[in-house]
PQR file with spaces between the fields and no chain letter, atoms N, CA, C, O and H, PARSE charges and radii, in Angstrom:
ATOM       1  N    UNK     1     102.556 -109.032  308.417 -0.4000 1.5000
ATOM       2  CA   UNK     1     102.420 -108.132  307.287 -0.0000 2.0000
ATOM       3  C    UNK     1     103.795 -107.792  306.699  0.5500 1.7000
ATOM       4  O    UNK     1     103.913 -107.980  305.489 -0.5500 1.4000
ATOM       5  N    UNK     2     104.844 -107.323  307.372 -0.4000 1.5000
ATOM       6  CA   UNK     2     106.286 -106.919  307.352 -0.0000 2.0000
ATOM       7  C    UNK     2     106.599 -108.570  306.402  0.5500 1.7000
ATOM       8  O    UNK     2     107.146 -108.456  305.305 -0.5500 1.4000
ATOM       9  H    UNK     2     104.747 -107.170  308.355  0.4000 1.0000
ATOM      10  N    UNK     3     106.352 -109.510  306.728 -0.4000 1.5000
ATOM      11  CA   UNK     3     107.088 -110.652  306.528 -0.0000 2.0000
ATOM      12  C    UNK     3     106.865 -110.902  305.011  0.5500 1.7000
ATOM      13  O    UNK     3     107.765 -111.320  304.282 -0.5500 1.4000
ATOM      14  H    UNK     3     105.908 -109.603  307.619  0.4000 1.0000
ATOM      15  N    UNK     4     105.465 -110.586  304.532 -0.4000 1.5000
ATOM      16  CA   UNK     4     104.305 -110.584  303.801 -0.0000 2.0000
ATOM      17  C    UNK     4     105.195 -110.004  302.361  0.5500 1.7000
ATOM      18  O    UNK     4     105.265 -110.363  301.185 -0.5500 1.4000
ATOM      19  H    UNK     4     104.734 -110.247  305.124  0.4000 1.0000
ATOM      20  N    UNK     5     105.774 -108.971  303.153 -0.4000 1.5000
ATOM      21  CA   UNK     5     106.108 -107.764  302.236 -0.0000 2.0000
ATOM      22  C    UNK     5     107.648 -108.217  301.921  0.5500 1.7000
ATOM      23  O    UNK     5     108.226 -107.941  300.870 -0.5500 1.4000
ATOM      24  H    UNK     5     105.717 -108.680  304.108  0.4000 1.0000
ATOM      25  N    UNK     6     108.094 -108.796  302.767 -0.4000 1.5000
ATOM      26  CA   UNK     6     109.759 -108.789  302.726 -0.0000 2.0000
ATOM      27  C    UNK     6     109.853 -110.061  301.059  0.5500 1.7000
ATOM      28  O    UNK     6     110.572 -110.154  300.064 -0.5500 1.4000
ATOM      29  H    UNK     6     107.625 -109.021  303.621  0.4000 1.0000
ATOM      30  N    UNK     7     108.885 -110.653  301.525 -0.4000 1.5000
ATOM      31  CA   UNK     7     108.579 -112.231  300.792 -0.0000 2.0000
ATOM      32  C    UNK     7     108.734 -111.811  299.204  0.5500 1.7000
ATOM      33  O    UNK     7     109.585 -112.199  298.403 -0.5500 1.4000
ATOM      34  H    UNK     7     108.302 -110.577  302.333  0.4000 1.0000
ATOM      35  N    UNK     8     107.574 -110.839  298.995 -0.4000 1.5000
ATOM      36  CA   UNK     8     107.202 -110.520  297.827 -0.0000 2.0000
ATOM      37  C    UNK     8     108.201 -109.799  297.299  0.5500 1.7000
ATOM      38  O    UNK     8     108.316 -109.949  296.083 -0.5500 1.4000
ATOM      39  H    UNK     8     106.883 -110.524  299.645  0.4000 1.0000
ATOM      40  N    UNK     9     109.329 -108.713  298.049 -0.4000 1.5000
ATOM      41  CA   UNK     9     110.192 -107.937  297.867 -0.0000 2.0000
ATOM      42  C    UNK     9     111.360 -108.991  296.584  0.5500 1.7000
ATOM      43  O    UNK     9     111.916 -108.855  295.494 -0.5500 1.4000
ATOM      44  H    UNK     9     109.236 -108.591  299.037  0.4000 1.0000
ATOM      45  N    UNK    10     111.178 -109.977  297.650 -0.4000 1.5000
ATOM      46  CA   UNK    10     112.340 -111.266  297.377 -0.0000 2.0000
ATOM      47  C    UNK    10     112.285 -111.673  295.940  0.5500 1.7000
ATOM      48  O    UNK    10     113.072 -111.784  295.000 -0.5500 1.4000
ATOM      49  H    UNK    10     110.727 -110.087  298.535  0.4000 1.0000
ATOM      50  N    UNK    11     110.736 -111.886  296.233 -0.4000 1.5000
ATOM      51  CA   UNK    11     110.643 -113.129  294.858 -0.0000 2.0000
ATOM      52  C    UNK    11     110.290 -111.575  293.361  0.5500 1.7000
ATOM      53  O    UNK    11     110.545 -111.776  292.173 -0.5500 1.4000
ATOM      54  H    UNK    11     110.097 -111.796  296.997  0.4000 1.0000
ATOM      55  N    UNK    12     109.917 -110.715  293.700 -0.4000 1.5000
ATOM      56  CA   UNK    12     110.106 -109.925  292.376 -0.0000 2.0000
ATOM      57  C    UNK    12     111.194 -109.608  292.091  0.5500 1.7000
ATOM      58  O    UNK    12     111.204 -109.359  290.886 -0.5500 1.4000
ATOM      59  H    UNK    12     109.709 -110.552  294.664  0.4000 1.0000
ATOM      60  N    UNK    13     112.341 -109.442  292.612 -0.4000 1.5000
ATOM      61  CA   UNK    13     114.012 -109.254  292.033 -0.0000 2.0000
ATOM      62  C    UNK    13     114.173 -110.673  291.402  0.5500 1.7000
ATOM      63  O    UNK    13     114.654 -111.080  290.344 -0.5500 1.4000
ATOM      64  H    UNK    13     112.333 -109.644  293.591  0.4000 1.0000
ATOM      65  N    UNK    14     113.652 -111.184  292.342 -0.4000 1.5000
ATOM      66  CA   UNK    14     114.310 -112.894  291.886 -0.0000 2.0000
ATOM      67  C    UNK    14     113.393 -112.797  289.985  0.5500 1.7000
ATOM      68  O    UNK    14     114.018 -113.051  288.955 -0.5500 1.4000
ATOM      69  H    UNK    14     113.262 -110.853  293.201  0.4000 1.0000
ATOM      70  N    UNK    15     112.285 -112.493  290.002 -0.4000 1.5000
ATOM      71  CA   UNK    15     111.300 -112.717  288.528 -0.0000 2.0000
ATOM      72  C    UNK    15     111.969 -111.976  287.352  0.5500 1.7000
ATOM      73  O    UNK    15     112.084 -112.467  286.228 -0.5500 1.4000
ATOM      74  H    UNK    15     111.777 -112.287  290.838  0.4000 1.0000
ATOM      75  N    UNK    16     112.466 -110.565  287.765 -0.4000 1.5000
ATOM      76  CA   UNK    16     112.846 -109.203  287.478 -0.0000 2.0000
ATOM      77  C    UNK    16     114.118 -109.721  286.360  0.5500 1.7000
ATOM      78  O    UNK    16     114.381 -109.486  285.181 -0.5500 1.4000
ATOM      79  H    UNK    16     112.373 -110.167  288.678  0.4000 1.0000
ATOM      80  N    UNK    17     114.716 -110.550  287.452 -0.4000 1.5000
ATOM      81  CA   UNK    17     116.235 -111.520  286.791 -0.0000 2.0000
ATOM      82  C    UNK    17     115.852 -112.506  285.880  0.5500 1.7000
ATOM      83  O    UNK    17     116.295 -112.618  284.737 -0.5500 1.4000
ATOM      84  H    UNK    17     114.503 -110.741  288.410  0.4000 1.0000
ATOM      85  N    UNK    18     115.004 -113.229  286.423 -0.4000 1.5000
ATOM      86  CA   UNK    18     114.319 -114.550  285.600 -0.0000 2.0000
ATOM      87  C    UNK    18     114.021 -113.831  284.303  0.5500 1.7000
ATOM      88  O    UNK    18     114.792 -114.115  283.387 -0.5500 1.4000
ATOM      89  H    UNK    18     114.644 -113.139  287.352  0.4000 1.0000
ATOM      90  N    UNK    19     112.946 -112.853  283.998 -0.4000 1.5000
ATOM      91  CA   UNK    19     112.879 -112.661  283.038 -0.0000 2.0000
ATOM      92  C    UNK    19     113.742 -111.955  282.042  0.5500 1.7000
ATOM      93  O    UNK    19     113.430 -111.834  280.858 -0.5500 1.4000
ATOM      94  H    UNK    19     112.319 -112.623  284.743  0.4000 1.0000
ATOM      95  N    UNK    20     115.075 -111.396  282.688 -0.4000 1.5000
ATOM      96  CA   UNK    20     115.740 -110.672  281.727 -0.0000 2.0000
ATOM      97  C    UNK    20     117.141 -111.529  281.181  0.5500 1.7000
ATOM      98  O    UNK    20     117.975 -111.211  280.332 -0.5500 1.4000
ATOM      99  H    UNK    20     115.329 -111.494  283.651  0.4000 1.0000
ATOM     100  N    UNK    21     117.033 -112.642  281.967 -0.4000 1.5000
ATOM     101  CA   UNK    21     117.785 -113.486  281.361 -0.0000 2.0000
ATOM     102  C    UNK    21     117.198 -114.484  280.091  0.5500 1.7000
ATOM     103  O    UNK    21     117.807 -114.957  279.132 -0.5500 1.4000
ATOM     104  H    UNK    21     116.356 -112.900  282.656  0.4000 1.0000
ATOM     105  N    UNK    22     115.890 -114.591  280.455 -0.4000 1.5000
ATOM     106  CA   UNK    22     115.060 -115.025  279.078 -0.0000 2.0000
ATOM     107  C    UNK    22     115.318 -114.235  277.825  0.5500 1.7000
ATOM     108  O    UNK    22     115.028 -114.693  276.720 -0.5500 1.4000
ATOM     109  H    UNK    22     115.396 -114.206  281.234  0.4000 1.0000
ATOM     110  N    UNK    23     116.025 -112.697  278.043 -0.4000 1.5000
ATOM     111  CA   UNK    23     115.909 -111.855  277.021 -0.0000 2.0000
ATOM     112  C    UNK    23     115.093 -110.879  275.943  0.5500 1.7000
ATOM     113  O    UNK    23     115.296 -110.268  274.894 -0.5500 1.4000
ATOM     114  H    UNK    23     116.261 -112.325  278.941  0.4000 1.0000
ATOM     115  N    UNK    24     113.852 -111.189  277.071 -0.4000 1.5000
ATOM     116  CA   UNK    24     112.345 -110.714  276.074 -0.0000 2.0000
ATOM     117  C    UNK    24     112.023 -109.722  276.599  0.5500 1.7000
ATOM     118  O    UNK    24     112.233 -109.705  277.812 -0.5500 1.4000
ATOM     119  H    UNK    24     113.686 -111.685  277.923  0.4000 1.0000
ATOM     120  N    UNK    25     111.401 -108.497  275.997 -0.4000 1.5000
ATOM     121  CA   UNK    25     111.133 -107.311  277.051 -0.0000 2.0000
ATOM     122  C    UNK    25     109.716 -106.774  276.969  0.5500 1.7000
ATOM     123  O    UNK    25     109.184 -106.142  277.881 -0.5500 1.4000
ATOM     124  H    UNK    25     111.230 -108.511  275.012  0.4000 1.0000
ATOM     125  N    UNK    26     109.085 -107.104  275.693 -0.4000 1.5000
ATOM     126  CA   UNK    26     107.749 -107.097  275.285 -0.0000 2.0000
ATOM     127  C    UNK    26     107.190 -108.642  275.124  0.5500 1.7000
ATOM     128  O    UNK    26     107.777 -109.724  275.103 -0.5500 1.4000
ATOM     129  H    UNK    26     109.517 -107.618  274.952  0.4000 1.0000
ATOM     130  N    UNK    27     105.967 -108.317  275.032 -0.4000 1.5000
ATOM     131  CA   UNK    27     105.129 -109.148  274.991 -0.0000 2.0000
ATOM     132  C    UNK    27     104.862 -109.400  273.525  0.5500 1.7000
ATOM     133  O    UNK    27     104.410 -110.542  273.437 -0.5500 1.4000
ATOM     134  H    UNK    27     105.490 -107.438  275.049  0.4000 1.0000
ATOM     135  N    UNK    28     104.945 -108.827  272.327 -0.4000 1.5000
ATOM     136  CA   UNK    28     104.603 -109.267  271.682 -0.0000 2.0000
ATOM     137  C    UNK    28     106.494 -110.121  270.941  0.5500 1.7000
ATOM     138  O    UNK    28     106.578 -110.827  269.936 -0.5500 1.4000
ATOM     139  H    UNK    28     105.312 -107.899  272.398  0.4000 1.0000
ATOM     140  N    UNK    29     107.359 -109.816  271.616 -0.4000 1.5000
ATOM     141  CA   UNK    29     108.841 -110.684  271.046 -0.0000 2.0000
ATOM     142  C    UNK    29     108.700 -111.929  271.755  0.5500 1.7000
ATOM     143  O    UNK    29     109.629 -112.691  271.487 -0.5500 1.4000
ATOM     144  H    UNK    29     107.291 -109.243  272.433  0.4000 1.0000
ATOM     145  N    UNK    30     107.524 -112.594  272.896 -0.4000 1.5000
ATOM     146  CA   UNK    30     107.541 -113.852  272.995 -0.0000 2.0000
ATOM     147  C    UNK    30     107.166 -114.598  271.996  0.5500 1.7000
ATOM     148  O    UNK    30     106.653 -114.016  271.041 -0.5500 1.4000
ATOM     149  H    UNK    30     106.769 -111.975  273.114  0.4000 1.0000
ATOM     150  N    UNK    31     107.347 -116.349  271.938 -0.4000 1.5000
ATOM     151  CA   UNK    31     106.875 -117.109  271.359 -0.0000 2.0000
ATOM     152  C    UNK    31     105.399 -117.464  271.863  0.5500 1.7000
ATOM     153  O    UNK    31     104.957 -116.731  272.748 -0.5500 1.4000
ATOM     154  H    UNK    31     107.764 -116.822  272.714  0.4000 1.0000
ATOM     155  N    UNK    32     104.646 -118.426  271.437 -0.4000 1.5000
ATOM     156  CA   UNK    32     103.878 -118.982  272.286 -0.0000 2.0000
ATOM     157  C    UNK    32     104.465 -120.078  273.751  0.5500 1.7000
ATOM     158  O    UNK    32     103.960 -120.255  274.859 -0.5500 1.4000
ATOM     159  H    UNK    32     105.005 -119.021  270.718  0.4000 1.0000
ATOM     160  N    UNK    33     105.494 -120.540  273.230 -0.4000 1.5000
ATOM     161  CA   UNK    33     105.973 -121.231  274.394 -0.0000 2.0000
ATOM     162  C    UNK    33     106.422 -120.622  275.546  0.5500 1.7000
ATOM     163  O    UNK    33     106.344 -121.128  276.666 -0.5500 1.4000
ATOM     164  H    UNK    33     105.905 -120.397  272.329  0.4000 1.0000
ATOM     165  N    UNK    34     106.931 -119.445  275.263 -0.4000 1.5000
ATOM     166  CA   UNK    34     107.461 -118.377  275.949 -0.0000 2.0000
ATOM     167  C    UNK    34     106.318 -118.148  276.954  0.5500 1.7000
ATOM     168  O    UNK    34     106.393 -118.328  278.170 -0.5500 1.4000
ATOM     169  H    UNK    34     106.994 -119.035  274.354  0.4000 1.0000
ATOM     170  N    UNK    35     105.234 -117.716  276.248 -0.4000 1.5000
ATOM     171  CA   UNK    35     104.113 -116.835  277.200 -0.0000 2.0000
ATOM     172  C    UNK    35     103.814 -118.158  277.708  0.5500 1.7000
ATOM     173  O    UNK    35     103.912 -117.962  278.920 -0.5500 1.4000
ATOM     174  H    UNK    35     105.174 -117.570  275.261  0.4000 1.0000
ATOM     175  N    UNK    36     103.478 -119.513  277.547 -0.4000 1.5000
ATOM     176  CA   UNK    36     103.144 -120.365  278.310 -0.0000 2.0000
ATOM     177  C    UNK    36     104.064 -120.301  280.028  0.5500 1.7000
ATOM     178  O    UNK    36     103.627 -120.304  281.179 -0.5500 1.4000
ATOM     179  H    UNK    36     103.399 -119.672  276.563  0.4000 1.0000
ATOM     180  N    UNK    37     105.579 -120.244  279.420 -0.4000 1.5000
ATOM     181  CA   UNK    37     106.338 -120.249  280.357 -0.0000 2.0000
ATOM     182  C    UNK    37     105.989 -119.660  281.407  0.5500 1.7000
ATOM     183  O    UNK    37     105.757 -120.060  282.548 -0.5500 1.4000
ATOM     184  H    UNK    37     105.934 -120.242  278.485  0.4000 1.0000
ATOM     185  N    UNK    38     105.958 -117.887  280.542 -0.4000 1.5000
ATOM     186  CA   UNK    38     106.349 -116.472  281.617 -0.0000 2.0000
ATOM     187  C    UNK    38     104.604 -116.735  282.848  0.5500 1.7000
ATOM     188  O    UNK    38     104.523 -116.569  284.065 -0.5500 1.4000
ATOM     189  H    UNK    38     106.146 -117.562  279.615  0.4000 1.0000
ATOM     190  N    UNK    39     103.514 -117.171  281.858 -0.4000 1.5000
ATOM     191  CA   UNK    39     102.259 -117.313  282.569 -0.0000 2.0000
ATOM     192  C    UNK    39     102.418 -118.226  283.812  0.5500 1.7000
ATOM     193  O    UNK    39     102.112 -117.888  284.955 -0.5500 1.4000
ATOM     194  H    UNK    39     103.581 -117.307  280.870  0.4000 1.0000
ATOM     195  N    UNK    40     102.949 -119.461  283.435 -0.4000 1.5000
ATOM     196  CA   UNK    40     103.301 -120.689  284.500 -0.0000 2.0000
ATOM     197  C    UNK    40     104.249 -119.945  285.934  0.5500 1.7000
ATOM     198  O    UNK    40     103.996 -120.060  287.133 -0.5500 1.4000
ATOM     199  H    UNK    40     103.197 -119.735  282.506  0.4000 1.0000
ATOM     200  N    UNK    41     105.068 -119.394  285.447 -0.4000 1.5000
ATOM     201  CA   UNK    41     106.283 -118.541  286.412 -0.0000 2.0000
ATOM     202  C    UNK    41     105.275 -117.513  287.056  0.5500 1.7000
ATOM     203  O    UNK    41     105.270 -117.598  288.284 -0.5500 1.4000
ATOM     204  H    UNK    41     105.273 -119.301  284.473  0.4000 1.0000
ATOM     205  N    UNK    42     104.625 -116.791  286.663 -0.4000 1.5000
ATOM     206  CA   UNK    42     103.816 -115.851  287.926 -0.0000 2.0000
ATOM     207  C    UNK    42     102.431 -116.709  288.451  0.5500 1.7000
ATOM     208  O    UNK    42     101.656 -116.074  289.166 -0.5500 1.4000
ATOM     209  H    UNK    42     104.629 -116.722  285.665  0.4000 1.0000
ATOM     210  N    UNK    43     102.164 -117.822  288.195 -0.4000 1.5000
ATOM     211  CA   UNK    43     101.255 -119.131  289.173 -0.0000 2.0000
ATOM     212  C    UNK    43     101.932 -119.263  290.201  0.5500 1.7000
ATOM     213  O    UNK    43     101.548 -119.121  291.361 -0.5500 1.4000
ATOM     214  H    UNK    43     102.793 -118.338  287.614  0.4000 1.0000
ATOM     215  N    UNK    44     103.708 -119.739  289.554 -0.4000 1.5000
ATOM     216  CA   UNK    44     103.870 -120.326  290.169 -0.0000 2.0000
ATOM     217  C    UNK    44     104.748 -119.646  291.728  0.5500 1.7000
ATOM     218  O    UNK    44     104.900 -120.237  292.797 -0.5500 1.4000
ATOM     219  H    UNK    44     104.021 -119.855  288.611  0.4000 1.0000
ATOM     220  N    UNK    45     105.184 -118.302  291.369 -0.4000 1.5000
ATOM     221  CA   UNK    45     105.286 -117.027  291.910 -0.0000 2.0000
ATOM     222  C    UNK    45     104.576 -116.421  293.065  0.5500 1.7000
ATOM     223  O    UNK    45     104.984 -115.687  293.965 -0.5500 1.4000
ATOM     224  H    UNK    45     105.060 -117.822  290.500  0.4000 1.0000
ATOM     225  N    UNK    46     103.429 -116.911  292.809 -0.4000 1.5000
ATOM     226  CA   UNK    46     101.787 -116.360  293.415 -0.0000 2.0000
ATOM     227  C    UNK    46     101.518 -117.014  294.510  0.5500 1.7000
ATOM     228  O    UNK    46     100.773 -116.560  295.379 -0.5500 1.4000
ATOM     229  H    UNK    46     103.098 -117.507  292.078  0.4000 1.0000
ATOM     230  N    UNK    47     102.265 -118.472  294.599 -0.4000 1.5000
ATOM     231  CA   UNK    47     102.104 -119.257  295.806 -0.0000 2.0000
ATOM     232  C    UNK    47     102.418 -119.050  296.511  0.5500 1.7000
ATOM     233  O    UNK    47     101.521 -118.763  297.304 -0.5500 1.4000
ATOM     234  H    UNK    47     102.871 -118.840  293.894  0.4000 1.0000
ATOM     235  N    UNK    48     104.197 -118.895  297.260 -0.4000 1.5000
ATOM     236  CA   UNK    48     104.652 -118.822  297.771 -0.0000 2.0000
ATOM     237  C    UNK    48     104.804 -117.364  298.735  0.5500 1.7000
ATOM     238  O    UNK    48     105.099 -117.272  299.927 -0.5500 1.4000
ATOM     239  H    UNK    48     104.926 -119.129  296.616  0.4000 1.0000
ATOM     240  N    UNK    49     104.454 -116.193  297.651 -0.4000 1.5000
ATOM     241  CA   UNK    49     104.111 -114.670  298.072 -0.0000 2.0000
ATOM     242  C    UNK    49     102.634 -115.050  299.137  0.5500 1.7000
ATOM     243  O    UNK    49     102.490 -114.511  300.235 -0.5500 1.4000
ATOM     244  H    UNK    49     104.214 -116.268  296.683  0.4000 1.0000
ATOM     245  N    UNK    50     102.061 -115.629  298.805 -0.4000 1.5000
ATOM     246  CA   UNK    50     100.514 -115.370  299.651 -0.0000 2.0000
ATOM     247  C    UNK    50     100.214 -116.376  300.825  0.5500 1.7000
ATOM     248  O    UNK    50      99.370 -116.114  301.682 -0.5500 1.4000
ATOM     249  H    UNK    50     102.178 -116.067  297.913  0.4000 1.0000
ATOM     250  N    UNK    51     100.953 -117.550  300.820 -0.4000 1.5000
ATOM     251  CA   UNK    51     101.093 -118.286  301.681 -0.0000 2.0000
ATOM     252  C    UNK    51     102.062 -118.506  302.547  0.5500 1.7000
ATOM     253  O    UNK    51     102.936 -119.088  301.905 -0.5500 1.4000
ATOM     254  H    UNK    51     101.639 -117.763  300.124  0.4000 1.0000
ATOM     255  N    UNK    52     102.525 -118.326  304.014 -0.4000 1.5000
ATOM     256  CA   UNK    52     103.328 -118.151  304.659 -0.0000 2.0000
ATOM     257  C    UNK    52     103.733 -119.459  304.942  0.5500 1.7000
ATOM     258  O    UNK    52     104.888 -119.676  305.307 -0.5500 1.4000
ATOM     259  H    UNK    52     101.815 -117.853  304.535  0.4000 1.0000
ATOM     260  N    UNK    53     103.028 -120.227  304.834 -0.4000 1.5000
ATOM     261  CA   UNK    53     103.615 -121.787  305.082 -0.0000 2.0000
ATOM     262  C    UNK    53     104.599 -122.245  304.198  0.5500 1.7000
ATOM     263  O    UNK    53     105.552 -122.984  304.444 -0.5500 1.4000
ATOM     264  H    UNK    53     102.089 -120.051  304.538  0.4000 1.0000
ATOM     265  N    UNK    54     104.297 -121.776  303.247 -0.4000 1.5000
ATOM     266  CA   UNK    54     105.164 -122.733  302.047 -0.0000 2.0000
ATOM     267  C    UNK    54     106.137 -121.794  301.907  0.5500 1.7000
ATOM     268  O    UNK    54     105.774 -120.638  301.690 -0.5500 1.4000
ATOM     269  H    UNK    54     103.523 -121.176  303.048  0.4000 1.0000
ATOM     270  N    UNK    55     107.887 -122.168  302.025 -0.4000 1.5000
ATOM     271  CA   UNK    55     108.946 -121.740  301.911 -0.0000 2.0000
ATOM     272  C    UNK    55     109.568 -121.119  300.481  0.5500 1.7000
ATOM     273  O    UNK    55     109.622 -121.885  299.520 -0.5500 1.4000
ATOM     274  H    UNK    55     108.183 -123.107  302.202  0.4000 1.0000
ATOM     275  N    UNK    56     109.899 -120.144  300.375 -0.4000 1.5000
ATOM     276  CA   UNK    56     110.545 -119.478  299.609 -0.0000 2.0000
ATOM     277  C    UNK    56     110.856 -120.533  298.519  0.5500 1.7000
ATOM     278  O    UNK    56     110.466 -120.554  297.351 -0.5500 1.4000
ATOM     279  H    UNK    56     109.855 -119.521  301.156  0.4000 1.0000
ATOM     280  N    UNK    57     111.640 -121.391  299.171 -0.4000 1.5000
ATOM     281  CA   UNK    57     112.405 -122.430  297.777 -0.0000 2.0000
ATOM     282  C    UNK    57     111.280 -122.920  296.822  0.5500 1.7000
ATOM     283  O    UNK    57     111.325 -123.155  295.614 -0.5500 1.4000
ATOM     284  H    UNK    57     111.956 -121.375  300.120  0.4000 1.0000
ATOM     285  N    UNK    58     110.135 -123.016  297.820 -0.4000 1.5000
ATOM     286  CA   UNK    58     109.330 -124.145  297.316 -0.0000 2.0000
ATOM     287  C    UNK    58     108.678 -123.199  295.833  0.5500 1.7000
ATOM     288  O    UNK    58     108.147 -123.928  294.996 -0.5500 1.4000
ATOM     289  H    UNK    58     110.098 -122.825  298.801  0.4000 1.0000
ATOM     290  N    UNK    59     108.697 -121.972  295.565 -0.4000 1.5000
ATOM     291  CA   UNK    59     108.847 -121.468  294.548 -0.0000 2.0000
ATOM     292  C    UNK    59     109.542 -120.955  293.567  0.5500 1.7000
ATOM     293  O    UNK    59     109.218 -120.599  292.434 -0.5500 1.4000
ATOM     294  H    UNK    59     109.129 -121.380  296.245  0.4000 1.0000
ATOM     295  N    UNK    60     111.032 -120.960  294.415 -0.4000 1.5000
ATOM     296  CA   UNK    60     111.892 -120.609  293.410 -0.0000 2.0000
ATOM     297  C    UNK    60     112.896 -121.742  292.685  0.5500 1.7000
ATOM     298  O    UNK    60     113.777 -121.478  291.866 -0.5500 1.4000
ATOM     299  H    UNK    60     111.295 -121.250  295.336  0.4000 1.0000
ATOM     300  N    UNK    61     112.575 -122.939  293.143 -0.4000 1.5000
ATOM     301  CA   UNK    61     112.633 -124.214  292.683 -0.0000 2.0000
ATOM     302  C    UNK    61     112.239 -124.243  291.516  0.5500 1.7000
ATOM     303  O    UNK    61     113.141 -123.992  290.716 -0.5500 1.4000
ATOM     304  H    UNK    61     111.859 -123.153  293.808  0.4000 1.0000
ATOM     305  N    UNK    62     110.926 -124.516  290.918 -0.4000 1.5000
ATOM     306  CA   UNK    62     110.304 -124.674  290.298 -0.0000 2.0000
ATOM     307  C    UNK    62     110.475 -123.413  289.016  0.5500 1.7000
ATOM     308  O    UNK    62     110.727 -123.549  287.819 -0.5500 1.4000
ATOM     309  H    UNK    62     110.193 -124.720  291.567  0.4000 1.0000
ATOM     310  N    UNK    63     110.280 -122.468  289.645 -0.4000 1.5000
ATOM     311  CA   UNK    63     110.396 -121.148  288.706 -0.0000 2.0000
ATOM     312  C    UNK    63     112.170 -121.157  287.903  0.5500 1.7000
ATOM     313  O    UNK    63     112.469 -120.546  286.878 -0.5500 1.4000
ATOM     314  H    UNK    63     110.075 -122.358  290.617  0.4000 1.0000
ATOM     315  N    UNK    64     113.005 -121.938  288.652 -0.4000 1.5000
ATOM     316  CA   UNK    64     114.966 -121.882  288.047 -0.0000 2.0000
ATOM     317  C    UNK    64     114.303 -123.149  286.771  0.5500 1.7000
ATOM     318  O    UNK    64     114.292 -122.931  285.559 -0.5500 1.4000
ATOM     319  H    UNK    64     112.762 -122.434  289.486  0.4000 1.0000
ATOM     320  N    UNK    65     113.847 -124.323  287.377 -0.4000 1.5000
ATOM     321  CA   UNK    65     113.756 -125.312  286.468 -0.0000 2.0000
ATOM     322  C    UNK    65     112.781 -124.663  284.957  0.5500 1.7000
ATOM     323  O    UNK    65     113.330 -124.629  283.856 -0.5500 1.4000
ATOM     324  H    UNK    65     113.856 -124.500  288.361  0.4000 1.0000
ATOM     325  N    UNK    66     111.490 -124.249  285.131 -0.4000 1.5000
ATOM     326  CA   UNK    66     111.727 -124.067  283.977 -0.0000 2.0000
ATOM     327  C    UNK    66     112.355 -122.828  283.020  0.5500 1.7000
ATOM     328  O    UNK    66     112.266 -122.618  281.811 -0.5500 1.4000
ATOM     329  H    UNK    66     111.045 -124.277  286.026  0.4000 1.0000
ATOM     330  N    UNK    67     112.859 -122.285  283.837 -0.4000 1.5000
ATOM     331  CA   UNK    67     113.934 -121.159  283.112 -0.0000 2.0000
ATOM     332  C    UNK    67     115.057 -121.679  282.376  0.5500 1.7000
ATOM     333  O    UNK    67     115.559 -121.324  281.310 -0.5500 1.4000
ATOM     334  H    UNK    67     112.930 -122.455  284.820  0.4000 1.0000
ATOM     335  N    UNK    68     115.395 -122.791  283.354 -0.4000 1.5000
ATOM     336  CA   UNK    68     116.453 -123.823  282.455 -0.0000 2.0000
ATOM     337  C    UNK    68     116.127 -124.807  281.340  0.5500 1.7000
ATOM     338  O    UNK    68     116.878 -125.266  280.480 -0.5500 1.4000
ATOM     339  H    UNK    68     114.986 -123.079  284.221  0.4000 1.0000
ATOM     340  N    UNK    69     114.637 -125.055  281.587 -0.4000 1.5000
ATOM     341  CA   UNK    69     114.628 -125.945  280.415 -0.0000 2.0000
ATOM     342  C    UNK    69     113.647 -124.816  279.148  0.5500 1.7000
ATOM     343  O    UNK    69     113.137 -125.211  278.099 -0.5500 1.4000
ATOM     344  H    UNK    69     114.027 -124.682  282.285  0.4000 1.0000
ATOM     345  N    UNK    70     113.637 -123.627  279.604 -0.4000 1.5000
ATOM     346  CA   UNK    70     113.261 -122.585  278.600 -0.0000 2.0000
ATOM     347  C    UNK    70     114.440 -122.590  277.854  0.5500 1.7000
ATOM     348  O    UNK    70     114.405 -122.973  276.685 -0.5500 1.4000
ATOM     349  H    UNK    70     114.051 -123.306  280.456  0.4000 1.0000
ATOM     350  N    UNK    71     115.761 -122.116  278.515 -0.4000 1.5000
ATOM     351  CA   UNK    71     117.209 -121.599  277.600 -0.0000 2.0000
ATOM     352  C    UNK    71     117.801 -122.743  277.510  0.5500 1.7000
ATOM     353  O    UNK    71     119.013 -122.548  277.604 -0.5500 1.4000
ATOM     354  H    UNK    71     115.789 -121.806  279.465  0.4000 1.0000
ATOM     355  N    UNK    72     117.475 -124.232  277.328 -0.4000 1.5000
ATOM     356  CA   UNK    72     118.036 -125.307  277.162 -0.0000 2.0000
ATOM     357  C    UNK    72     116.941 -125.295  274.988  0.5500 1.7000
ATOM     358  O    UNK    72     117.110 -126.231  274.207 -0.5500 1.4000
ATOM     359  H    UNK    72     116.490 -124.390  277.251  0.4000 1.0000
């Protein structure tokens, strides 16, 4: 449970950053591509918090890449 919690602690600072480097603070100053993004990033967020098998990276991998090819 502790571990459960530490996990989720992790990856919401980590989102918290993700999204404020995107620069958007409402929902209605996204694009549509945007909300595709920000939607894909808490899927992909959702995995790694609820499943103890699958390693930290294995979501925050995925969640840097398309942040980079968002601000690319």
């Amino acid at each position: 449970m502790t571990i459960t919690a530490i996990r989720t602690v992790i990856i919401y600072i980590f989102l918290i950053i993700a999204m404020r480097i995107m620069g958007k603070r409402q929902l209605g100053e996204l694009q549509p591509v945007e909300l595709v993004v920000t939607l894909l990033i808490s899927d992909l967020a959702a995995v790694p918090m609820q499943d103890l098998g699958i390693p930290l990276l294995a979501g925050i991998v995925p969640i840097l890449t398309l942040l980079s090819l968002t601000m690319v």
